[in-house]
N, C-alpha and C positions, 0 to 999 in steps of 0.2 A: 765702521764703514756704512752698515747698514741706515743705523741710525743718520748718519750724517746726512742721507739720502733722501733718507725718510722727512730729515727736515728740508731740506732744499726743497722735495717736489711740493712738501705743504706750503714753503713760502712760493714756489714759481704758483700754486692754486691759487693762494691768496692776493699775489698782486693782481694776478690775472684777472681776478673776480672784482676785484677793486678799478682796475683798469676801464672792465666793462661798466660796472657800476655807473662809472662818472665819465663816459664819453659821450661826448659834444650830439647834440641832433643830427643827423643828415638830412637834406631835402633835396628833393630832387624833381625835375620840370622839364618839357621839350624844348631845345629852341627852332628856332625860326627852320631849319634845318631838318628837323625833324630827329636831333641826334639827343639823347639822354644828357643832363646836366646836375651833375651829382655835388655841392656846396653846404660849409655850415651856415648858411643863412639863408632865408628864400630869396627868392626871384625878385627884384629891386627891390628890397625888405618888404614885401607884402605876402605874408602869409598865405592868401588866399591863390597868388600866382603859382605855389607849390605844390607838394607832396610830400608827409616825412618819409623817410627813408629808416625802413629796421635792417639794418647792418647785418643780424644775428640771421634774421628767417627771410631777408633780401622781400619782403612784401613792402606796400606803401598804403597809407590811407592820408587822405583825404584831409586838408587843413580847416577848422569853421572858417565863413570869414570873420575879419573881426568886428566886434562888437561895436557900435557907437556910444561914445562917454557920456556922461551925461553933462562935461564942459566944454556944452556946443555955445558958442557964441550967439549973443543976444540979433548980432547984426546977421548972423546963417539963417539964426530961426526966422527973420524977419522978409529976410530975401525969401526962403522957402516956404513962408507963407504967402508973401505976394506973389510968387512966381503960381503956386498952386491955384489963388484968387484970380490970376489972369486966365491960366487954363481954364478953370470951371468958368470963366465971362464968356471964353471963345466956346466952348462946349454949349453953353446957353443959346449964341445966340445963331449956332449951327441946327440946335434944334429947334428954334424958334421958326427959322428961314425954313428946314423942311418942313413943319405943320402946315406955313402957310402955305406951300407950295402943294401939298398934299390935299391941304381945302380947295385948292386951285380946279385939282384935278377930280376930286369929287364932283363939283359944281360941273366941272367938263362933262363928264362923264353920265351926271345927271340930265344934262340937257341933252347929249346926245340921246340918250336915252327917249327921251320925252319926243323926241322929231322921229325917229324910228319907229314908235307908238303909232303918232300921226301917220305918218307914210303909210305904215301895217294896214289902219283903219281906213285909209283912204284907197289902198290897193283892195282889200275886203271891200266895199262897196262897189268899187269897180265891178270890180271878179262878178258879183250879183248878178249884176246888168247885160255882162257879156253874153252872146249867141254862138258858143262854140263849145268843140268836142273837149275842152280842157277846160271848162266852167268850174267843175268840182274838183278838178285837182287842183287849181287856184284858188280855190276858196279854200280847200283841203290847208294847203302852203300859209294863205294869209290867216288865217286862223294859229295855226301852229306860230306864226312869227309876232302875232297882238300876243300871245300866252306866252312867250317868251321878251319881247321891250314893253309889255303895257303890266306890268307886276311890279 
């Protein structure tokens, strides 16, 4: 009797082990819901919309996504290279357009520059000439302001 037992439980170990052996993937993904969704295959067959699922220790990791073949079509590569040849056109000539706009504003900026000089100097002369108790603190000012637009 013993032995009889003895064998039964090594075969109930042995299927068992066999059982676990060779069971199916689990994978597993949220849906829309927000509720667990536990299947032998992923999420519209794409790997990457899942998670495996270990049965054993109830953890998940993480699917790669998958890999691209290397039998991409002649006509994919071609579209994806014109499509990329268009981007970097539009990228070209968005930095084109700012440069020049940016010369724009140099040149702006330059010139403003250059009449605020003027003004400065012309207000310093002034300042010179005047008969009043604020002579040198206008001169003091327009000085301070030629050292700051005439550089």
């Amino acid at each position: 009797m013993r032995r009889k037992m003895l064998k039964t439980s090594l075969a109930t170990i042995l299927l068992s082990s066999i059982i676990v052996v060779n069971a199916a993937e689990v994978f597993t993904w949220r849906d829309s819901k927000g509720n667990n969704e536990y299947s032998d295959a992923p999420k519209h067959l794409i790997p990457a919309n899942a998670q495996k699922f270990n049965v054993r220790t109830h953890a998940t990791t993480s699917l790669a996504p998958p890999r691209q073949t290397a039998a991409v079509s002649a006509s994919d590569v071609d579209s994806l290279a014109a499509q990329q040849a268009l981007v970097n056109r539009r990228i070209e000539e968005q930095n084109r357009q700012t440069a020049e706009q940016n010369k724009k504003i140099q040149e702006q900026n330059r010139k403003n520059r250059e009449e605020a000089c003027k003004t400065s100097q012309i207000n310093r002369k002034i300042a010179e000439n005047m008969r009043t108790n604020q002579r040198e603190t206008l001169i003091k000012r327009y000085d301070e302001e030629i050292r700051n637009n005439c550089n």
